[in-house]
LOLOLO-722034 format. One record per residue (C-alpha): residue in one letter; x, y, z. Coordinates in steps of 0.5 Angstrom, whole numbers, padded with zeros to 4 digits, always signed. Layout:
<recs>
AXYZ...
</recs>
This chain:
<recs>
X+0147+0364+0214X+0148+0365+0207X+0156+0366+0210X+0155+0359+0213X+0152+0357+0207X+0158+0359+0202X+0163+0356+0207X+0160+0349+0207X+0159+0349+0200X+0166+0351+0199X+0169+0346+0204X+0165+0341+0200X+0168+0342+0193X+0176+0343+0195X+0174+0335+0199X+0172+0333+0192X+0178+0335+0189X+0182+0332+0194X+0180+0325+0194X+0181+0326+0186X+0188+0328+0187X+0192+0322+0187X+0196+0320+0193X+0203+0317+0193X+0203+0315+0200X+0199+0310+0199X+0202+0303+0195X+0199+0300+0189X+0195+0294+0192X+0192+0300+0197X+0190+0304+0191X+0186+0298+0188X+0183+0297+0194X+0181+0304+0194X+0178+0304+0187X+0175+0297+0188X+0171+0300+0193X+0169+0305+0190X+0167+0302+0184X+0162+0299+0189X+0160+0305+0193X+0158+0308+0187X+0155+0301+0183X+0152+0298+0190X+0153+0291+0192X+0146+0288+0190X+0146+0287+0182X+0150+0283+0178X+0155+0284+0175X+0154+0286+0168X+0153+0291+0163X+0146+0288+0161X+0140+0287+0166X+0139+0280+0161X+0146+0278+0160X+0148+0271+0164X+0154+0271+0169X+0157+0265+0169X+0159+0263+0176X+0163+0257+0177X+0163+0252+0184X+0166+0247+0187X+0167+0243+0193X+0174+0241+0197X+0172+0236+0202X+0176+0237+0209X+0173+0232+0213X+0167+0226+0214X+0165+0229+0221X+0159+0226+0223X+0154+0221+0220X+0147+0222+0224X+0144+0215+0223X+0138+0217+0227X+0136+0223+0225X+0140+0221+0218X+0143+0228+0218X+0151+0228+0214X+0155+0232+0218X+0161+0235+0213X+0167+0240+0213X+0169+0243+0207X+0172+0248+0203X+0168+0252+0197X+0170+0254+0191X+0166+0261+0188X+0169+0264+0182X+0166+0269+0177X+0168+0275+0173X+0167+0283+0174X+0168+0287+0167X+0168+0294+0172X+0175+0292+0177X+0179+0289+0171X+0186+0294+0171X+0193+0293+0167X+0197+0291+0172X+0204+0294+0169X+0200+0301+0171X+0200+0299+0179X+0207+0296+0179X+0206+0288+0177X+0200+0287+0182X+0196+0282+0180X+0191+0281+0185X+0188+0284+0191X+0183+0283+0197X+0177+0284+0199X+0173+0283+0205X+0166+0279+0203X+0162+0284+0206X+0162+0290+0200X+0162+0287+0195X+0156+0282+0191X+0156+0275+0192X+0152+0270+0188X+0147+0267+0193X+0148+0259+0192X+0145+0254+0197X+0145+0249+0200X+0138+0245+0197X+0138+0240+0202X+0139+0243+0208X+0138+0240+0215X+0141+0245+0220X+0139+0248+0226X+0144+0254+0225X+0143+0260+0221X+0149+0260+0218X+0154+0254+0216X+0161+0257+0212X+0166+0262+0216X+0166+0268+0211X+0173+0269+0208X+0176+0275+0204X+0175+0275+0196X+0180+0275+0192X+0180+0279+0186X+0185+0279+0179X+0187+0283+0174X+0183+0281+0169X+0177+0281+0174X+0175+0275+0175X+0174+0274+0182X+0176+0267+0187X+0172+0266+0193X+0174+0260+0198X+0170+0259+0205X+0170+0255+0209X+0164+0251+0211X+0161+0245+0215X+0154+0243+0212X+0149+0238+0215X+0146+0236+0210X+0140+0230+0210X+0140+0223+0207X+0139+0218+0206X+0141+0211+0209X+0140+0204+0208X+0142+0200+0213X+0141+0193+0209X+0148+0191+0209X+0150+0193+0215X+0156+0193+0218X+0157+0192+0211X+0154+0198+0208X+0155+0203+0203X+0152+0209+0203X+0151+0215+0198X+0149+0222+0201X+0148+0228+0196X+0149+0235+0197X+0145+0239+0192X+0147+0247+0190X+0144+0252+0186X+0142+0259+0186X+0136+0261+0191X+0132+0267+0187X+0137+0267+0180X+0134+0262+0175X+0139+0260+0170X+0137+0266+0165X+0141+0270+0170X+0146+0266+0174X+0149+0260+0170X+0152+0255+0175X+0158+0251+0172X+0163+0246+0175X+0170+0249+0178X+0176+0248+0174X+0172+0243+0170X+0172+0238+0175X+0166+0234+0176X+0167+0230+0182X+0169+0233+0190X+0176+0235+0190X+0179+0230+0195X+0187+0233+0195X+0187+0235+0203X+0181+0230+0206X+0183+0227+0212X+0182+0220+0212X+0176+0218+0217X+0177+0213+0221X+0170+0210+0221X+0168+0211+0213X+0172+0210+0207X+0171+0214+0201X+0168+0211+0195X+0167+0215+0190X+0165+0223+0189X+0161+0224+0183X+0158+0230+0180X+0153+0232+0175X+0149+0239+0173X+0142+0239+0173X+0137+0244+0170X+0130+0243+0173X+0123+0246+0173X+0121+0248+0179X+0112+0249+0180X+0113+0255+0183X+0117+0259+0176X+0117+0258+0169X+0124+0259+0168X+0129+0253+0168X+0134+0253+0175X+0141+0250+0174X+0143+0246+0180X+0150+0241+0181X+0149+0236+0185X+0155+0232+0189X+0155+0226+0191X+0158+0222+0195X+0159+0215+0197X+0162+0211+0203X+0162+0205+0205X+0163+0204+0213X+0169+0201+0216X+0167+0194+0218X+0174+0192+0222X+0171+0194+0229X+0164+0190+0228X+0168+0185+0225X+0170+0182+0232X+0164+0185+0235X+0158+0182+0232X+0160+0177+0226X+0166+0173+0230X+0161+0171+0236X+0156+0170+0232X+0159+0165+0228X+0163+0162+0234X+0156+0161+0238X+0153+0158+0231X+0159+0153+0231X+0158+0152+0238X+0150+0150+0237X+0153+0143+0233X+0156+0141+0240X+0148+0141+0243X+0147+0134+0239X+0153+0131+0241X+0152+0131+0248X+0149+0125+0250X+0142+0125+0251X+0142+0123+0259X+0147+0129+0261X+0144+0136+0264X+0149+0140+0259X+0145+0138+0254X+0139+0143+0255X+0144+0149+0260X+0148+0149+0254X+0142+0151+0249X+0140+0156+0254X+0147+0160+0255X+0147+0159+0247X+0141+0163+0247X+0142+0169+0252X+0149+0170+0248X+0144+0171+0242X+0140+0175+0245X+0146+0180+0248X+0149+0181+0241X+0142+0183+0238X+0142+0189+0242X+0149+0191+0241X+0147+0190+0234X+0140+0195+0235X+0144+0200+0239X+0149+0201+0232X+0142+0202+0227X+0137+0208+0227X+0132+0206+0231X+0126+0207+0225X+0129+0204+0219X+0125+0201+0213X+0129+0195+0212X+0131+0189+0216X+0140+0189+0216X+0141+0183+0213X+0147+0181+0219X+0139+0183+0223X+0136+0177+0219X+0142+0173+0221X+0142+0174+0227X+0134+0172+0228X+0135+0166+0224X+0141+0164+0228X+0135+0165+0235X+0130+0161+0231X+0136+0155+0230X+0137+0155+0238X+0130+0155+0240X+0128+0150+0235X+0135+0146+0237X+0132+0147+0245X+0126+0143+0243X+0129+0137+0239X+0134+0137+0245X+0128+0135+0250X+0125+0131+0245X+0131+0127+0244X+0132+0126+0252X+0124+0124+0252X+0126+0119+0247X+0132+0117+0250X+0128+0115+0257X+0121+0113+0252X+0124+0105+0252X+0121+0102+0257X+0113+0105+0256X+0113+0103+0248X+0115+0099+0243X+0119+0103+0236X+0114+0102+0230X+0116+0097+0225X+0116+0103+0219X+0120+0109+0223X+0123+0103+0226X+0125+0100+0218X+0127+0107+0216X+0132+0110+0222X+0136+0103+0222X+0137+0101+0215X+0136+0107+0211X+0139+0113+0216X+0143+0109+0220X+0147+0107+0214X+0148+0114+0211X+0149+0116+0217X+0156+0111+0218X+0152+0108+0225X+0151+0101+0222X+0155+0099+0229X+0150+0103+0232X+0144+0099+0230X+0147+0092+0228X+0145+0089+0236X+0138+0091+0234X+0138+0087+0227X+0133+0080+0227X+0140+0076+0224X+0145+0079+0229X+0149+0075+0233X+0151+0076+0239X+0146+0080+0242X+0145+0081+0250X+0143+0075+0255X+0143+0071+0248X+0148+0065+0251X+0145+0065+0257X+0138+0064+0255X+0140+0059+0249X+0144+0054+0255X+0137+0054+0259X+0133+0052+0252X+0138+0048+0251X+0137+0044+0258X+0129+0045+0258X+0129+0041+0252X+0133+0036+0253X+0129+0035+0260X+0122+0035+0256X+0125+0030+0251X+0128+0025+0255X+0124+0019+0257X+0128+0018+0264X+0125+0024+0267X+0118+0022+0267X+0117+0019+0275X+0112+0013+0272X+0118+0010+0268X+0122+0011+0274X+0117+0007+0278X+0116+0001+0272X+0124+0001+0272X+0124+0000+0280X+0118-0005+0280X+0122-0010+0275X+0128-0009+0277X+0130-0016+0281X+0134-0011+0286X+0135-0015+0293X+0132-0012+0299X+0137-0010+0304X+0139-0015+0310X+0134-0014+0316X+0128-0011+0312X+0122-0015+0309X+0120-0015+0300X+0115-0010+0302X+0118-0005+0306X+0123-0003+0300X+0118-0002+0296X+0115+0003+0300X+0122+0006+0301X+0124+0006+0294X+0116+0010+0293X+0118+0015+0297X+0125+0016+0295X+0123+0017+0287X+0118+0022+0289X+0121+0026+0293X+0127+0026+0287X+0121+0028+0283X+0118+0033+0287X+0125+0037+0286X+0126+0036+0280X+0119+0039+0278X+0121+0045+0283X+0128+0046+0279X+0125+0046+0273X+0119+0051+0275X+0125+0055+0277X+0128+0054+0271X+0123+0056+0266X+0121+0062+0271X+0128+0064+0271X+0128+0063+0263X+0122+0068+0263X+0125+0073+0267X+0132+0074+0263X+0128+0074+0257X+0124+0080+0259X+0130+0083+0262X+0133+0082+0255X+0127+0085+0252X+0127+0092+0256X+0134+0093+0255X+0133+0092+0248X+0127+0097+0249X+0131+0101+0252X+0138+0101+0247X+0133+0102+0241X+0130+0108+0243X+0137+0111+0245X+0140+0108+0239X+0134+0112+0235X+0136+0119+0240X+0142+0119+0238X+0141+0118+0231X+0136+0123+0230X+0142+0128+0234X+0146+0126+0228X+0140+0127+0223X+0139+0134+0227X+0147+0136+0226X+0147+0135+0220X+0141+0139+0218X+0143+0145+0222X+0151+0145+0219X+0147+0145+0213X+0143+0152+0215X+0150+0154+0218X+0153+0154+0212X+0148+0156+0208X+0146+0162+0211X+0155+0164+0211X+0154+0163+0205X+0149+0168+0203X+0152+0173+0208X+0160+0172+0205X+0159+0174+0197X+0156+0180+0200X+0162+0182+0204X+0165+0180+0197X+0161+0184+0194X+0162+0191+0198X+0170+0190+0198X+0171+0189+0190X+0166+0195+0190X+0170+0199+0194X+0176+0197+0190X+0174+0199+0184X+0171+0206+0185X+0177+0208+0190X+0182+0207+0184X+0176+0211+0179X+0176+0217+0185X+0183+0217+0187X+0184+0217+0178X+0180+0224+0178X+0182+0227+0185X+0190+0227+0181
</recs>
């Protein structure tokens, strides 16, 4: 046993003093690694790296935006990959590089050596791990670069008011998890405030406004001590070109096109089928427009509103539709009042330039329908009524007095008599002729007056069809121009901050 002992014991120290003997097989770049992980083996990779326990390592981060990968509007969840930028200094692995051949900087793998623990604060991932973890690379002077790759899901924030049209600002705050500010001060990479857009691949979906970040140093209720955060934010607004054909033209086309419902005449069928196929139009795009917005948004899109407004419109237009043809054919069942009568044909037809419209319908208008024939009939039957000579009893006087020789054969008295009866047949005629007259003069003046009814009532449907145009082209374009300066808005937003963003980015 003690043999074994001493053999042991003897192998032991010679393996020591061969690991301090220097080997020349090894190049300079793997003598470093070597002495670097020994340093580590020896220190150990959970401490920070510093002389003194309350010293304040100062970490440097940033953030290298690769892609907008996804925008989870439902679960309002921002999907991005990106590039992180970790940079700290280590005292103990700095070397003098004209030692070791010029090497300036080697690497080594993540996992043997310390890491500083910054999170992501709002965090919204299923996975337990969001960045692919990738060599340190340390420098001479012991500072320490540090670049994964990673893919955050972070949660935010969307408002969905200005759809399509909409701006979105999304926020990723970083920090250290368990070292308050004391410990770990976190500072910006490189001095650069914002998110680093060198190698961003543009998005076809959103478009990039601006990057902004701060540094935040808050009090948390479960520590006393100060915790420092940076906080980049990112805002973009959504690429509107799609909707634009999809949502905003047809709907502006279908609005155009509830113009046409008031000038249709009123006794067509088209008037009311029309309204309908309008209003099933609508009612299609609103669901195209529901399946793009998260199913529990706070607020109504405004493009939402529109939409409903312009449903109301041609609603309201299906029910001033059939009032308008109920009207058309109410002319022969009642007379227009004298005040809505007063109104719509001399104030609203004169504004409406319908004066040729109305003018028929006029107290002082000449020409009106059936006018000459009944003016030749009451001329007739005054003419009858005035003259003397239609009277039966003058007719006989006249034959009395007359000294007209009877015909030759025939006595005095009979052509009297024959006389008589001649005159009173002529009389009884001409009373039926004049009963006809008067009859048919009756008539032609009730005909005159239905269809003057009945041209009245339609002269006022047509002119409330042009008062209801105008109103509606009035709320069309007035709801167009509530919805363009928005549009406006955004587009000058965008191009201002873009030009900011880009201007940092070099």
């Amino acid at each position: 046993m003690f043999v074994y002992g001493f053999l042991s014991t003897l192998l032991f120290f010679l393996s020591l003093c061969d690991s301090k003997r220097p080997i020349t097989t090894l190049s300079y770049e793997d003598q470093l690694v070597k002495e670097i992980l020994h340093k580590y083996r020896v220190r150990g990779k959970y401490g920070r790296p510093v002389r003194r326990f309350n010293d304040t390592l100062k970490v440097a981060f940033g953030m290298q935006l690769i892609q907008i990968m996804d925008l989870n509007e439902k679960d309002q969840i921002l999907t991005l990959n990106v590039w992180d930028q970790y940079k700290w200094r280590d005292d103990d692995v700095e070397w003098n590089k004209t030692k070791y051949g010029g090497v300036d900087k080697v690497r080594i793998p993540w996992s043997k050596v310390w890491l500083p623990d910054i999170k992501l604060y709002n965090y919204a991932d299923h996975r337990l791990d969001e960045q692919r973890k990738s060599l340190c690379v340390f420098h001479h002077d012991g500072s320490i670069l540090w670049m994964p790759q990673a893919v955050y899901r972070s949660s935010c924030q969307i408002d969905v008011t200005k759809f399509p049209f909409d701006i979105q600002s999304c926020h990723l705050k970083f920090g250290s998890w368990t070292y308050n500010g004391h410990k770990i001060d976190v500072v910006f990479y490189e001095n650069h405030d914002f998110i680093d857009l060198a190698e961003y691949v543009t998005s076809n979906a959103w478009e990039i406004i601006d990057v902004p970040a701060n540094k935040n140093i808050k009090y948390y209720s479960c520590c006393p001590e100060p915790y420092v955060d940076l906080t980049f934010r990112l805002i973009f607004q959504r690429r509107a070109t799609l909707y634009n054909y999809i949502l905003i033209l047809p709907c502006v086309l279908l609005t155009s096109i509830t113009l046409i419902l008031f000038w249709i005449p009123p006794e067509s069928p088209a008037k009311m089928q029309l309204g309908l196929t309008i209003f099933i139009a609508f009612f299609i795009l609103l669901k195209l427009l529901e399946k793009n917005l998260p199913p529990g948004t706070t607020k109504m899109p405004v493009l939402g509103i529109y939409y409903c407004l312009n449903m109301v419109i041609i609603t309201l237009s299906s029910f001033l539709n059939v009032l308008v043809v109920n009207l058309a054919a109410y002319g022969q069942r009642a007379n227009l009042p004298a005040p809505a009568k007063s109104v719509l044909f001399d104030v609203c037809a004169k504004v409406l330039l319908m004066n040729d419209l109305v003018r028929p319908f006029k107290p002082d208008s000449p020409g009106k329908p059936g006018a000459i024939v009944k003016d030749k009939l009451g001329e007739i039957d005054n003419k009858w009524s005035d003259d003397p000579m239609a009277s039966t009893e003058v007719l006989v006087h006249l034959q009395k007095d007359s000294n007209l020789a009877p015909p030759p054969g025939l006595p005095e008295d009979n052509t009297l008599k024959q006389s008589s009866g001649l005159l009173a047949s002529i009389d009884t005629k001409l009373s039926d002729l004049r009963d006809f007259i008067q009859g048919h003069k009756q008539r032609l003046s009730d005909k005159d007056k239905r269809e003057r009814l009945v041209k009245e009532w339609k002269a006022i449907a047509l002119i409330l069809d042009r008062i209801f145009f105008v109103i509606y082209f009035g709320i069309i374009v007035a709801s167009l121009a509530v919805i363009i300066p928005i549009i406006t808005f955004s587009v000058q937003y965008t191009n201002t901050r873009m030009a900011d963003a880009s201007a940092k980015s070099t």
